[in-house]
Backbone bond lengths (Angstrom), bond angles and torsions (degrees), N, CA, C in turn:
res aa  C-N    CA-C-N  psi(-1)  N-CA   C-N-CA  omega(-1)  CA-C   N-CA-C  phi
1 X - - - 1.451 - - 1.546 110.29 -
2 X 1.280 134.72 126.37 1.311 137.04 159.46 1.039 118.63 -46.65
3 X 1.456 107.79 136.19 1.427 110.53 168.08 1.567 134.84 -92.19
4 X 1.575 116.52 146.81 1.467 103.95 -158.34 1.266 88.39 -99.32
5 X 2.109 93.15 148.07 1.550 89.24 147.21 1.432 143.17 -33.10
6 X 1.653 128.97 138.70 1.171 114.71 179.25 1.746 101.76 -103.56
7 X 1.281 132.03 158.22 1.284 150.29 173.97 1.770 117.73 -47.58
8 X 1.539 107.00 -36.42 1.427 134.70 168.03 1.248 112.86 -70.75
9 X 1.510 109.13 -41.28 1.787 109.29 164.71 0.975 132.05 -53.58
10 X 2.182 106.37 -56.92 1.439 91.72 168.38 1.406 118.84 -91.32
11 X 1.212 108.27 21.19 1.352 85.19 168.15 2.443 116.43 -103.28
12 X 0.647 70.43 20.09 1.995 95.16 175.23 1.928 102.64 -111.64
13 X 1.568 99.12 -29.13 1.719 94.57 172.56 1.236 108.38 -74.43
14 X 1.652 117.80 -61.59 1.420 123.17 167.73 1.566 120.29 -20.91
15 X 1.606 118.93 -65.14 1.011 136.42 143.97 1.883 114.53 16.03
16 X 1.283 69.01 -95.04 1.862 106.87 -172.49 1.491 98.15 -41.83
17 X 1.493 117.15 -69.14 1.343 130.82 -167.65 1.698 99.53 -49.93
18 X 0.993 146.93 -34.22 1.342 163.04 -106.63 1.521 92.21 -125.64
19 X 1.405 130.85 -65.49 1.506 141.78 -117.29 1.199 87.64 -130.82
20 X 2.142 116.20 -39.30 1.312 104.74 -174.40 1.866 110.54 70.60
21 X 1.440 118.18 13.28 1.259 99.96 -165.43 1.803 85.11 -169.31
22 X 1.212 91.06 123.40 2.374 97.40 -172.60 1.727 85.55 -67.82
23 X 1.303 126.11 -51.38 1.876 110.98 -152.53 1.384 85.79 -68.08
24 X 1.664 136.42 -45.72 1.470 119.29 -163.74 1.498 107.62 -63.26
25 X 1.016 120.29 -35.69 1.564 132.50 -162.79 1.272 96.99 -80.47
26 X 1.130 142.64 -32.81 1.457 146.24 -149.54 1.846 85.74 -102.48
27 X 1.254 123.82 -42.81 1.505 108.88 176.15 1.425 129.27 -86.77
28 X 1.285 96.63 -11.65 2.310 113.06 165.73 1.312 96.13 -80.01
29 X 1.195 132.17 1.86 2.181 127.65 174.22 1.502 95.16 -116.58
30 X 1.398 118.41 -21.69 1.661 113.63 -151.73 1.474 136.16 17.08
31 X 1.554 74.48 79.89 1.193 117.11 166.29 1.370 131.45 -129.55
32 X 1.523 122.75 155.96 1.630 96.04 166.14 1.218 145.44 -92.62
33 X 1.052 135.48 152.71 1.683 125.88 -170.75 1.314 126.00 -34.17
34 X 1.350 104.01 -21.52 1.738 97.42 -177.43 1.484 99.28 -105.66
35 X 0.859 138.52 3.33 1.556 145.62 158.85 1.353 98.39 -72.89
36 X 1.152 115.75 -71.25 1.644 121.95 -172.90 1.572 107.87 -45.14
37 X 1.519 109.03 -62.99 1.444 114.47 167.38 1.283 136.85 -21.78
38 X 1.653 108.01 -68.59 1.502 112.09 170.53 1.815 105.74 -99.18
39 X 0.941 107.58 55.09 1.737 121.13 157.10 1.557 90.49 -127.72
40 X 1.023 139.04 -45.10 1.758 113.40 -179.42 1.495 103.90 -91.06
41 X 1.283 137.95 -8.28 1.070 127.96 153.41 1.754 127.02 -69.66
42 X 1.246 90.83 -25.57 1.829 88.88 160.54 1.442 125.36 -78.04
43 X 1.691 97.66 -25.46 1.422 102.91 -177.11 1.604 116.10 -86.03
44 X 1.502 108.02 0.43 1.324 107.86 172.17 1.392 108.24 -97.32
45 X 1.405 111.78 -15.51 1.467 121.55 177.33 1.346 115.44 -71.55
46 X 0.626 117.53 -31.52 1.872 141.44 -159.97 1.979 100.21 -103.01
47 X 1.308 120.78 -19.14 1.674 115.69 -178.42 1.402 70.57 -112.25
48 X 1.670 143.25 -68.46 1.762 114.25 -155.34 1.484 104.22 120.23
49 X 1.655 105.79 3.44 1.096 93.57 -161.76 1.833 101.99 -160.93
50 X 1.651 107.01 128.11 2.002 113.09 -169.35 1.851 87.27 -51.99
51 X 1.246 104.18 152.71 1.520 137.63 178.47 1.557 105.60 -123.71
52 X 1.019 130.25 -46.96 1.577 150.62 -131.53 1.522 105.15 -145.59
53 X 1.734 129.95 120.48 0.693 133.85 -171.89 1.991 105.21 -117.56
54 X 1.403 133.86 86.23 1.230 136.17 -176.79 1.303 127.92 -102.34
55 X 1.540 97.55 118.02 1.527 112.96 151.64 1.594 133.62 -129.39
56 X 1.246 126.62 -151.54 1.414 106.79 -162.32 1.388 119.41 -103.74
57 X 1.660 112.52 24.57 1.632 131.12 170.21 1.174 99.03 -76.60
58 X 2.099 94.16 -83.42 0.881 115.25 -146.93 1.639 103.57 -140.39
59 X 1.357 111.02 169.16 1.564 111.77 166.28 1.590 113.43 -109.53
60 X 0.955 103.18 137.30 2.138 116.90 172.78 1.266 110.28 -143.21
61 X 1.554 87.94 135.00 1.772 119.96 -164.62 1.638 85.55 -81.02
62 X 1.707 106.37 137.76 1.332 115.41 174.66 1.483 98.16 -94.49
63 X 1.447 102.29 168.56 1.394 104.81 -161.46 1.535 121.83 -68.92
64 X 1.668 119.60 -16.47 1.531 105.40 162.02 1.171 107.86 -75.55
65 X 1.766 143.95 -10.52 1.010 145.13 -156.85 1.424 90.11 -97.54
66 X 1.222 149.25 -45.59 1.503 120.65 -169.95 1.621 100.57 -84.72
67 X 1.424 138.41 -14.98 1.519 135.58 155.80 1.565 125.07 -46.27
68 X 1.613 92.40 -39.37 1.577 112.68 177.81 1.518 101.26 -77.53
69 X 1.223 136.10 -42.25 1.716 137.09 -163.79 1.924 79.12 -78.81
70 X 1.525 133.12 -61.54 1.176 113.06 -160.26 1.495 123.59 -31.67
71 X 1.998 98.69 -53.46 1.271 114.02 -172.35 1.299 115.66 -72.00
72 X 1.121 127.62 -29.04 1.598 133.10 -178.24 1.456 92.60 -59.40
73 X 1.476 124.26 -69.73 1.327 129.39 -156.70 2.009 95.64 -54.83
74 X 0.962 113.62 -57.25 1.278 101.04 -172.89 1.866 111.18 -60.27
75 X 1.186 126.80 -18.47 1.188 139.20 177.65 1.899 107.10 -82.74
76 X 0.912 99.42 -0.52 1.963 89.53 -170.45 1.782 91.22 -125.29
77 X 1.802 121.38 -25.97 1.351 118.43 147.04 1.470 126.47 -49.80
78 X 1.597 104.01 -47.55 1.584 101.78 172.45 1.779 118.21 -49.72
79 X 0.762 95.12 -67.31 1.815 115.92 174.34 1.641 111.49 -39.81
80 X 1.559 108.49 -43.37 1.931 99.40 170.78 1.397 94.03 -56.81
81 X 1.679 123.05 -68.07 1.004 132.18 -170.80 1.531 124.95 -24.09
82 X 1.271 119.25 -30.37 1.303 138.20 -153.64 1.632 94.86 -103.72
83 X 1.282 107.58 -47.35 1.566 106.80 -175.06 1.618 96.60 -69.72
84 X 1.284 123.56 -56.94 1.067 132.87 -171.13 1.798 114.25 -35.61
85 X 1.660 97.36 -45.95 1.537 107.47 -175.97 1.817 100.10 -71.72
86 X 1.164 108.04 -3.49 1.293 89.31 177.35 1.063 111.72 -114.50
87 X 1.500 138.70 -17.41 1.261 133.06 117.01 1.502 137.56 22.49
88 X 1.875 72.13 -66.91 1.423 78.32 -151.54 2.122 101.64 -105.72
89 X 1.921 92.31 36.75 1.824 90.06 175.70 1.406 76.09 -89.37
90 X 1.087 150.91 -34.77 1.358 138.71 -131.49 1.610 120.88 -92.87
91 X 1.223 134.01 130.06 1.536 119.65 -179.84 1.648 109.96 -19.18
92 X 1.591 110.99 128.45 1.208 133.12 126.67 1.602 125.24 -0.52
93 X 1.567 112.08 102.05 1.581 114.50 -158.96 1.520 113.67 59.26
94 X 1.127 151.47 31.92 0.865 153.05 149.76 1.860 138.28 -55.20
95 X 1.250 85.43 -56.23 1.345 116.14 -174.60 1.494 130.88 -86.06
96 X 0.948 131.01 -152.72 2.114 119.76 145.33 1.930 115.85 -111.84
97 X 1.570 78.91 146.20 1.439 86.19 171.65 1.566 102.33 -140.15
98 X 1.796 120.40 151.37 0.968 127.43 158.26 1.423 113.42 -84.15
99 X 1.583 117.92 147.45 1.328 137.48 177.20 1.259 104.42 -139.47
100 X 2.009 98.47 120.86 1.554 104.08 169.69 1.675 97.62 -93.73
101 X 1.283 102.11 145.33 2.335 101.26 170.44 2.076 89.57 -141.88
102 X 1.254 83.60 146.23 1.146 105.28 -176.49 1.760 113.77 -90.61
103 X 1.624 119.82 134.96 1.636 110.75 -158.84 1.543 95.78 -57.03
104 X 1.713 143.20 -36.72 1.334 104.36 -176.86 1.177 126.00 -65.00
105 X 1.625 117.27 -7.07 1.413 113.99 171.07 1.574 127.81 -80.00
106 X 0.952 90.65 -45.03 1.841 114.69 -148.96 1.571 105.81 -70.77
107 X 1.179 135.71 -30.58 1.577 139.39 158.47 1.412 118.90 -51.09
108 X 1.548 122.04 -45.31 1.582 127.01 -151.21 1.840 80.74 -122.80
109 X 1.085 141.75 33.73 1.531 146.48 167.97 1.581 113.91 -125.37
110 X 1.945 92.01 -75.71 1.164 103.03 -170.05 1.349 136.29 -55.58
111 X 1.278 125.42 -24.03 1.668 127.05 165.10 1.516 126.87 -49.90
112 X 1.587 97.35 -52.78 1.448 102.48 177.58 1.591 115.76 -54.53
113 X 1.554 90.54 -61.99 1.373 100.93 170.80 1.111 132.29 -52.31
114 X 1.115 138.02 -23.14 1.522 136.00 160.51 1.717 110.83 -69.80
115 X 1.005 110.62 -27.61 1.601 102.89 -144.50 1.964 79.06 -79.79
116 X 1.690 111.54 -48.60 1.544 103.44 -179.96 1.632 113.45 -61.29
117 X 1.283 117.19 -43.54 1.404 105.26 172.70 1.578 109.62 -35.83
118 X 1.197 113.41 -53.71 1.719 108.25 -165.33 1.362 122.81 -80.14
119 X 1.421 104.75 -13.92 1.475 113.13 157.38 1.292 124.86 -78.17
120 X 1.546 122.93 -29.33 1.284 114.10 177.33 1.555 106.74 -93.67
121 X 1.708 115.48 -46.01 0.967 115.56 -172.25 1.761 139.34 -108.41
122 X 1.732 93.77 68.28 1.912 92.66 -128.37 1.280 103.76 -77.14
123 X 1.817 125.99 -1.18 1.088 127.88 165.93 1.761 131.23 -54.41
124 X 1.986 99.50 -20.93 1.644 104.64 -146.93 1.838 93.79 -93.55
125 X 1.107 129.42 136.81 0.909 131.38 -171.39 1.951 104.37 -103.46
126 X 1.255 115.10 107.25 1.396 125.06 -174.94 1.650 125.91 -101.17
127 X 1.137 114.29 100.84 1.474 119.55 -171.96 1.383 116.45 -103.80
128 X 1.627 110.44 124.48 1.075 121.91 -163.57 1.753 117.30 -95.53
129 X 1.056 134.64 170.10 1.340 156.05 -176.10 1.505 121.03 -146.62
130 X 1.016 120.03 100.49 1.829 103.79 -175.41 1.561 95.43 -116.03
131 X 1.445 107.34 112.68 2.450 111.66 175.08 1.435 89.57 -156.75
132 X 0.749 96.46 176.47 1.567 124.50 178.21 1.608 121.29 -75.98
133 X 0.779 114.46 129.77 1.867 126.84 -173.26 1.578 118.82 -16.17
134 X 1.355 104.22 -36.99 1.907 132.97 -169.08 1.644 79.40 -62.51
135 X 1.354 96.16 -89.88 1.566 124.97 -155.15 1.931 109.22 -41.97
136 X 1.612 107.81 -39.22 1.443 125.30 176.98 1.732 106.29 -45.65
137 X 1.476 90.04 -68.85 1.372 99.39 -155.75 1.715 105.67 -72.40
138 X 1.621 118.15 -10.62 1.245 111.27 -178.00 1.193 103.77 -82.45
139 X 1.395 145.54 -1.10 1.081 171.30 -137.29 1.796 128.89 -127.86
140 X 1.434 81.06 -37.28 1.708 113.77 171.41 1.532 97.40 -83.06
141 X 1.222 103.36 -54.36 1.967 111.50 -173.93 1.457 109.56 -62.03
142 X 1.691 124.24 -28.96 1.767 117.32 -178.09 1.445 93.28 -97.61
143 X 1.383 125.48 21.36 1.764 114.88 -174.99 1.761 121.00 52.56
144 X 1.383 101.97 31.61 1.524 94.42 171.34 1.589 95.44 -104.72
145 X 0.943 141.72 -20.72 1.298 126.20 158.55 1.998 123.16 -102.07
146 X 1.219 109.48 145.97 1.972 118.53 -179.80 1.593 104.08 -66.27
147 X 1.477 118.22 -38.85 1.580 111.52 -132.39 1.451 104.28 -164.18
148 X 1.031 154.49 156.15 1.399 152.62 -159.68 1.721 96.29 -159.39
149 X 0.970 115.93 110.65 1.784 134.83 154.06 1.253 112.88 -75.91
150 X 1.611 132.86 104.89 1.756 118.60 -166.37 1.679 100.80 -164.46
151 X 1.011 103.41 171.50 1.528 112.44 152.76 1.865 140.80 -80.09
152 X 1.044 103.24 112.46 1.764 110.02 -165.00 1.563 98.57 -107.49
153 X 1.699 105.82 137.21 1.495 102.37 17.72 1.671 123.36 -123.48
154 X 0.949 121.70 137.48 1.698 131.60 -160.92 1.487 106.23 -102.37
155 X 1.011 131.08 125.91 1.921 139.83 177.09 1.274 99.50 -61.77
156 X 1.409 103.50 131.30 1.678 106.14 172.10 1.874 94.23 -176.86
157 X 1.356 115.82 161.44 1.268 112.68 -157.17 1.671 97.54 -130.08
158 X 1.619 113.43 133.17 1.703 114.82 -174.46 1.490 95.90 68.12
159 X 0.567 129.37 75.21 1.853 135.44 150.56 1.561 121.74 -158.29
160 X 1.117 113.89 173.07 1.426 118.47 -141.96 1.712 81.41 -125.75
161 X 1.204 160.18 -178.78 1.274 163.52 64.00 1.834 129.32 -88.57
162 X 1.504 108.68 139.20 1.488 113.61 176.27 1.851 112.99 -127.44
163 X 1.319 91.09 139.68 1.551 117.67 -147.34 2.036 87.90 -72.29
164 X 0.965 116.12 132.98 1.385 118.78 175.21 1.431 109.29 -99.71
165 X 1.729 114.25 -64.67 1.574 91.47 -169.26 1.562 82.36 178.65
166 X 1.299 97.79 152.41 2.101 108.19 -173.14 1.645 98.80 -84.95
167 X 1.825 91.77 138.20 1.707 102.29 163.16 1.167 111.14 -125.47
168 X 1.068 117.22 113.82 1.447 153.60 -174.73 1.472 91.53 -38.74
169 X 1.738 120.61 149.23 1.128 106.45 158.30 1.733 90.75 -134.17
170 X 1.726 96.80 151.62 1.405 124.65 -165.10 1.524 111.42 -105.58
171 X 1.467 108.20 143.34 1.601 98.68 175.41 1.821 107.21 -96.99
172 X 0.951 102.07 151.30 2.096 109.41 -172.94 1.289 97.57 -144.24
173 X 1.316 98.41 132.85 1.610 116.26 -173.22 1.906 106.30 -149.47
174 X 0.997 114.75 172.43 1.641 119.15 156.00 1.251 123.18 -74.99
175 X 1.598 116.89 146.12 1.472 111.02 -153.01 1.515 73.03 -84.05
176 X 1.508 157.10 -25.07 1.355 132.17 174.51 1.651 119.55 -47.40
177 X 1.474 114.93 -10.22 1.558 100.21 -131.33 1.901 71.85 -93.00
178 X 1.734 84.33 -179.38 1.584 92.91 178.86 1.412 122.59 -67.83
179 X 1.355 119.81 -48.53 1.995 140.26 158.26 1.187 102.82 -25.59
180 X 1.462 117.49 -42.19 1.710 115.49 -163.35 1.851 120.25 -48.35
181 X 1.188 106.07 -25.71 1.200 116.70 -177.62 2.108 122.56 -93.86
182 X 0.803 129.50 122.05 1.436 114.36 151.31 1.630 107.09 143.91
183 X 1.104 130.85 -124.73 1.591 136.76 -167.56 1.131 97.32 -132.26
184 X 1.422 119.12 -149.92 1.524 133.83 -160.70 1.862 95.08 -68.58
185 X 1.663 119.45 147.11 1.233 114.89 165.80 1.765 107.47 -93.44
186 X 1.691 107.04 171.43 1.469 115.02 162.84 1.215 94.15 -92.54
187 X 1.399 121.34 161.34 1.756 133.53 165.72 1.906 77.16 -80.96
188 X 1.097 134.22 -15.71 1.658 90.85 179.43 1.383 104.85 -87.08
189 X 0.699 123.67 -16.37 1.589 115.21 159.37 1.490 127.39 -52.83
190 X 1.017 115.23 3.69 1.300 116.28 168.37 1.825 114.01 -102.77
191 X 1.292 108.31 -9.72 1.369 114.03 179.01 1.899 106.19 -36.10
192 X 1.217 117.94 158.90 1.247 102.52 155.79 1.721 121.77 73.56
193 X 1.285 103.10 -24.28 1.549 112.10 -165.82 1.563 101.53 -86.44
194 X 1.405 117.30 173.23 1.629 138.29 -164.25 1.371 94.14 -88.30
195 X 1.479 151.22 57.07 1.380 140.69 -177.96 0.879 115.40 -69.06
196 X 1.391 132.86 95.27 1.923 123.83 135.29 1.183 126.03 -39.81
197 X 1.495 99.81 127.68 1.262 101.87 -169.20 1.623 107.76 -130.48
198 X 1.213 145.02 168.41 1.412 137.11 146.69 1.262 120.61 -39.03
199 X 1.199 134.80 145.68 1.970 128.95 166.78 1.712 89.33 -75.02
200 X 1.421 84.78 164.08 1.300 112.32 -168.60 1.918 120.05 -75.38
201 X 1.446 90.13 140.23 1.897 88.20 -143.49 1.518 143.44 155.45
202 X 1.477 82.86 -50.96 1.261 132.67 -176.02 1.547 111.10 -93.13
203 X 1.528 115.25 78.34 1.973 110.10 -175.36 1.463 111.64 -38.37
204 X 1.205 124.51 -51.26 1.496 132.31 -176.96 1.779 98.13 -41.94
205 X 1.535 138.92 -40.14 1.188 102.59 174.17 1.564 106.22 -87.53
206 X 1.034 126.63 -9.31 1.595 113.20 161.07 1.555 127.01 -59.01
207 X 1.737 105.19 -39.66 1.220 108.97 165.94 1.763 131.03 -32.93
208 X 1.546 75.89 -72.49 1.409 104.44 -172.86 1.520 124.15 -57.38
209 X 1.297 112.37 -19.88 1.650 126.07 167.09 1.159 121.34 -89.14
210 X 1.289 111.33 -31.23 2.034 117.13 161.14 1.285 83.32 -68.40
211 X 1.363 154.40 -64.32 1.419 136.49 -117.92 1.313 86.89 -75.70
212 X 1.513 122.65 -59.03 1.543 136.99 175.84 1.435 104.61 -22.87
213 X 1.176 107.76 -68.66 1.668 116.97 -137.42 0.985 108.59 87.19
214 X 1.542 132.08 40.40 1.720 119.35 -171.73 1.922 80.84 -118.05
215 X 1.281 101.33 152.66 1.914 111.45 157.70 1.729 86.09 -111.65
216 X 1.484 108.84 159.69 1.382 157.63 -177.90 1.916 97.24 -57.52
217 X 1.141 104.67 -33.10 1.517 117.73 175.70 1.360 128.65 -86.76
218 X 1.622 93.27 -7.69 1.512 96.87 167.56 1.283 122.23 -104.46
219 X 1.379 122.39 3.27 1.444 123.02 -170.41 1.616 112.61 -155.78
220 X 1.551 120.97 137.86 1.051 121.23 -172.03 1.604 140.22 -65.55
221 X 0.560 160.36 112.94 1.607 151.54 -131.73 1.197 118.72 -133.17
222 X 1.421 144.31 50.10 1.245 152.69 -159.89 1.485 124.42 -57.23
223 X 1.610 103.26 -22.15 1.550 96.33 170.08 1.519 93.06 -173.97
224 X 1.754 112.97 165.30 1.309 122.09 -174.28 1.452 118.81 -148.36
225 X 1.768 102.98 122.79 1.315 98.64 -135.86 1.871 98.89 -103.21
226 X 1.341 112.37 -156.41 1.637 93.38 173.27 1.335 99.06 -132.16
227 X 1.264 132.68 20.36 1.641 132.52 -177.79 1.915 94.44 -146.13
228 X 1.367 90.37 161.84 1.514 93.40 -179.90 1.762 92.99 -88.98
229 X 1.607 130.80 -39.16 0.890 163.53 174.90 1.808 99.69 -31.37
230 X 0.975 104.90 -32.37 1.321 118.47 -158.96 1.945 113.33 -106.42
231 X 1.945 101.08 -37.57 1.193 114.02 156.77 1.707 125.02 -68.25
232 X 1.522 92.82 -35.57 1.705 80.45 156.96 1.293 156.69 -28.46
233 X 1.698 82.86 -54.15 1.383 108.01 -160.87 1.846 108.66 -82.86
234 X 1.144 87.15 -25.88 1.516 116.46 178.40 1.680 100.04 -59.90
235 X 1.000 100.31 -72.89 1.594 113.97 178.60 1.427 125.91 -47.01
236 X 1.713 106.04 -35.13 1.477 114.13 161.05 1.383 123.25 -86.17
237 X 1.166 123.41 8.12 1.604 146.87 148.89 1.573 125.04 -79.76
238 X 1.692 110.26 -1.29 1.322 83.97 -173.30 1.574 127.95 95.68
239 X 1.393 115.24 -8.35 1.562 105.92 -158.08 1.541 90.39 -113.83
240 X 1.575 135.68 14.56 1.424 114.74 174.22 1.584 96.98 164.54
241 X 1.384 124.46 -153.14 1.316 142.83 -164.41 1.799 98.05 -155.09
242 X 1.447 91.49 155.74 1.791 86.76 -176.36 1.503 89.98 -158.53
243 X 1.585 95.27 170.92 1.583 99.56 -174.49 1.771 99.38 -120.74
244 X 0.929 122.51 132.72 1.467 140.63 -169.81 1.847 114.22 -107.75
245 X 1.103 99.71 143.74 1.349 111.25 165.87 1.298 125.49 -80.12
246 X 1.834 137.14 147.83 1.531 98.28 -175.05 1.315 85.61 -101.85
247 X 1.354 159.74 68.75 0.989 142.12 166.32 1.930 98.57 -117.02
248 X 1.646 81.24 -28.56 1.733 96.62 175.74 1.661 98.14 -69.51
249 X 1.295 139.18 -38.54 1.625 142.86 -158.97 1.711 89.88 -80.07
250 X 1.271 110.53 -66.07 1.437 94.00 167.86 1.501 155.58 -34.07
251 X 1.772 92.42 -33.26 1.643 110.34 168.05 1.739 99.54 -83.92
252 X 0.719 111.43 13.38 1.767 120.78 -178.91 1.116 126.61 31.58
253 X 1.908 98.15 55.31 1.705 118.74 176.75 1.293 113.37 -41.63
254 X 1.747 128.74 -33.44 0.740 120.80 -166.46 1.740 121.93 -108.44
255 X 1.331 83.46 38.87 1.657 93.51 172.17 1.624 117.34 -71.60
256 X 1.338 123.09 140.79 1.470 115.16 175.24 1.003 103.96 93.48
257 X 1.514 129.84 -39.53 1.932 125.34 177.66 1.556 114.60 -81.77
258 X 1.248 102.18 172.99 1.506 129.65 -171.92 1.863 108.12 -97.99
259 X 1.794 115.04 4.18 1.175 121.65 -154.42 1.878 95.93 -86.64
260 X 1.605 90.03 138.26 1.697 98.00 160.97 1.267 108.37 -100.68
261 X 1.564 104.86 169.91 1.247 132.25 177.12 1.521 129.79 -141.81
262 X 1.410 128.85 144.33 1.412 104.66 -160.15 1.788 83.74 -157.60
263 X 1.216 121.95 150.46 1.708 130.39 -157.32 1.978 83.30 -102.32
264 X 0.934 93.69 -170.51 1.511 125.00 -176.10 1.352 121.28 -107.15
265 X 0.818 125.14 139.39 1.701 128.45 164.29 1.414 116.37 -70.49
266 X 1.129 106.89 -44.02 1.740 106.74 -162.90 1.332 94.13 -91.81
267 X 1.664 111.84 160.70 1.355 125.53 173.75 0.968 123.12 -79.39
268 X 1.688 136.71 162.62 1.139 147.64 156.92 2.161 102.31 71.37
269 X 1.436 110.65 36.40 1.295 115.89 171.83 1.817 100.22 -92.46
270 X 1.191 92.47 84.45 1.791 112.00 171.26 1.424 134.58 -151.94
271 X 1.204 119.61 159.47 1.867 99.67 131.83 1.103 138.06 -105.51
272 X 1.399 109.76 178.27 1.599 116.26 171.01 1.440 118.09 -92.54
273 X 1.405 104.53 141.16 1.639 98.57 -163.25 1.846 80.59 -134.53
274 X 1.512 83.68 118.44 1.409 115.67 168.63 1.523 135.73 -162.82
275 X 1.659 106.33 179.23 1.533 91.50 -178.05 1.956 127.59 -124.33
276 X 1.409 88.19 163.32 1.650 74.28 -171.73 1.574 121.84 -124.88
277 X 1.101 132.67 116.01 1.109 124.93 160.96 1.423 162.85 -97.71
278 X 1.326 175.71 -146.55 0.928 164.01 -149.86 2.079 97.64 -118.40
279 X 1.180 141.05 153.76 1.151 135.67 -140.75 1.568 92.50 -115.59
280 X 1.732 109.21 -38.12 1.240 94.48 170.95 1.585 128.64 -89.51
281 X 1.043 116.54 14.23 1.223 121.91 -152.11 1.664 112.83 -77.26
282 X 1.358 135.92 117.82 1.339 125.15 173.56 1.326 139.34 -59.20
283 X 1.634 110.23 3.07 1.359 121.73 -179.46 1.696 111.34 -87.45
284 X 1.211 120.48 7.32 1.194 122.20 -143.69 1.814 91.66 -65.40
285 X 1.210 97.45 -43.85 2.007 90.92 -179.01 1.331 112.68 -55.06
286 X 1.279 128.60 -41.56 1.624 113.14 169.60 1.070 112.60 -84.43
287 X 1.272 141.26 1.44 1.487 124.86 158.84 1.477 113.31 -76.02
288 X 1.613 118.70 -19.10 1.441 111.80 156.37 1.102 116.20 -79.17
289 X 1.227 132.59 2.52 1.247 126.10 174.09 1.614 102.36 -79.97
290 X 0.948 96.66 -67.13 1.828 118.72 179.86 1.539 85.04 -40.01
291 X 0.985 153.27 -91.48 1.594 152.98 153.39 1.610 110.04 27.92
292 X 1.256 93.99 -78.83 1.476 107.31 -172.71 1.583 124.72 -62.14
293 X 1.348 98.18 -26.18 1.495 115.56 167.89 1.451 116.36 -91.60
294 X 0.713 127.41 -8.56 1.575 123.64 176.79 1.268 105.01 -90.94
295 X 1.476 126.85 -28.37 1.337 143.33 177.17 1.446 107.75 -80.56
296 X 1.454 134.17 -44.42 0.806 131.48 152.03 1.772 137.16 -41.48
297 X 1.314 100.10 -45.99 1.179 124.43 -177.50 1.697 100.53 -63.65
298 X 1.394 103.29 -39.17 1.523 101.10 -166.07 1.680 106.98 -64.53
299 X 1.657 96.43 -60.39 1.481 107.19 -176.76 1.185 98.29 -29.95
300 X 1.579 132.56 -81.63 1.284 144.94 -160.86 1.412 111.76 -37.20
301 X 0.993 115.02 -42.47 1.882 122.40 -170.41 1.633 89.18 -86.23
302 X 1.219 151.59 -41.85 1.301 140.14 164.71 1.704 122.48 -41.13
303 X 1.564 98.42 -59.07 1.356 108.35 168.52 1.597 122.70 -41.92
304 X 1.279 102.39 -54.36 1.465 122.19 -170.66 1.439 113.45 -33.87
């Protein structure tokens, strides 16, 4: 009798194709290399046919081998899917779910929000992810993550997303600087200015420059940092102006500094903070649930 692929196989092929590299691939399964090794060597044993082309650079998928990684990958999606639908017969928060949130979110959100999840819902077991939008959603697409918490709107292909609720973005400067003073600002007033911004990666500085209407060519940019935490500090030094989230003003980043802040004139200077999920996925009603409460959750912690 032939032997079938096993699920562990392709998923160590997937792997491979991925990392381009057996030790990297062998530690995203954690496992060790020679586990990983002769698991796609069985699985080439078992189809009849090389997948994997090795030498001592690099590894490259031969050409039934990236046909074979297509179908696997869509075959190891089916299967979350499947657990998921069963998941998801069961009461609402009940069960586990993965959640990717992105670092401008996940600090000035996630506390509150956890602490009521576990008070109301102390059965549901919630697993977190905190990277950047890229890395989330590629993540969402191989089914290692349910659900993505982020800023929209973000490119990604077969997925579903629902709009939660606008975060304001704020201008922050030194109470020396000239801006520091007056009423509502224009975003054209920022023409020309020293902007800190996030390095590139990071949607929040994509956000925040659509939100503007500013391009990268209109304003100076002296350095790019990898925490907002970090642009702060920068900013209460003197070294530029930055654009802030208020969800970040609320977690009261700017406790301890000397930093001003001043709102906008024009409307709709924000993002959208929402979530996204996989298109086929059967959980989709409790991910509006999860939706509605996170939105909820927010209002409430605003009010407070």
């Amino acid at each position: 009798m032939t032997r079938q692929p096993t699920l562990k196989q392709l998923k160590y092929l997937c792997a491979v194709a991925e990392h381009g590299h057996f030790g990297n691939a062998a530690k995203a399964c954690h496992v060790s290399q020679s586990t990983l090794s002769a698991g796609i060597l069985e699985l080439e044993e078992a189809l009849g046919a090389s997948l994997v082309e090795r030498n001592n650079r690099q590894v490259i998928l031969t050409g039934l081998g990236s046909d074979v990684v297509q179908r696997a990958q869509s075959i190891l999606l089916d299967v979350e899917d499947l657990m998921a639908l069963c998941d998801a017969s069961s009461a609402p928060f009940s069960g586990k779910m993965r959640l990717g949130v992105i670092p401008t979110i996940a600090p000035y959100i996630l506390p509150s929000l956890l602490k009521r999840l576990r008070k109301e819902h102390p059965d549901f077991q919630l697993y977190i992810r905190e990277d950047l939008s890229g890395h989330l959603v590629d993540a969402l697409q191989h089914g290692e993550l349910d659900v993505l918490l982020l800023a929209l709107p973000f490119p990604a292909e077969k997925v579903e997303t629902m709009h939660l609720f606008e975060d304001a973005f704020v201008f922050a400067c030194p109470s020396s600087h000239q801006l520091a003073r007056g009423g509502e600002l224009s975003t054209s007033e920022l023409r020309s200015q020293e902007l800190l911004l996030l390095e590139d990666g990071h949607c929040l500085r994509d956000h925040a420059l659509e939100a503007c209407k500013l391009k990268e060519t209109e304003i100076d940019i002296p350095y790019q940092a990898t925490s907002l935490n970090t642009i702060v500090q920068m900013v209460a030094n003197g070294i530029g102006v930055t654009l802030l989230p208020q969800m970040a003003l609320d977690a009261r980043i700017l406790t301890g500094t000397e930093v001003c802040t001043r709102s906008f004139k024009e409307q709709n200077v924000a993002r959208s903070i929402g979530l996204m999920w996989r298109k086929k996925t059967p959980r989709r009603a409790e991910f509006t649930l999860l939706g509605k409460f996170i939105a909820e959750q927010y209002t409430a912690a605003k009010a407070a």
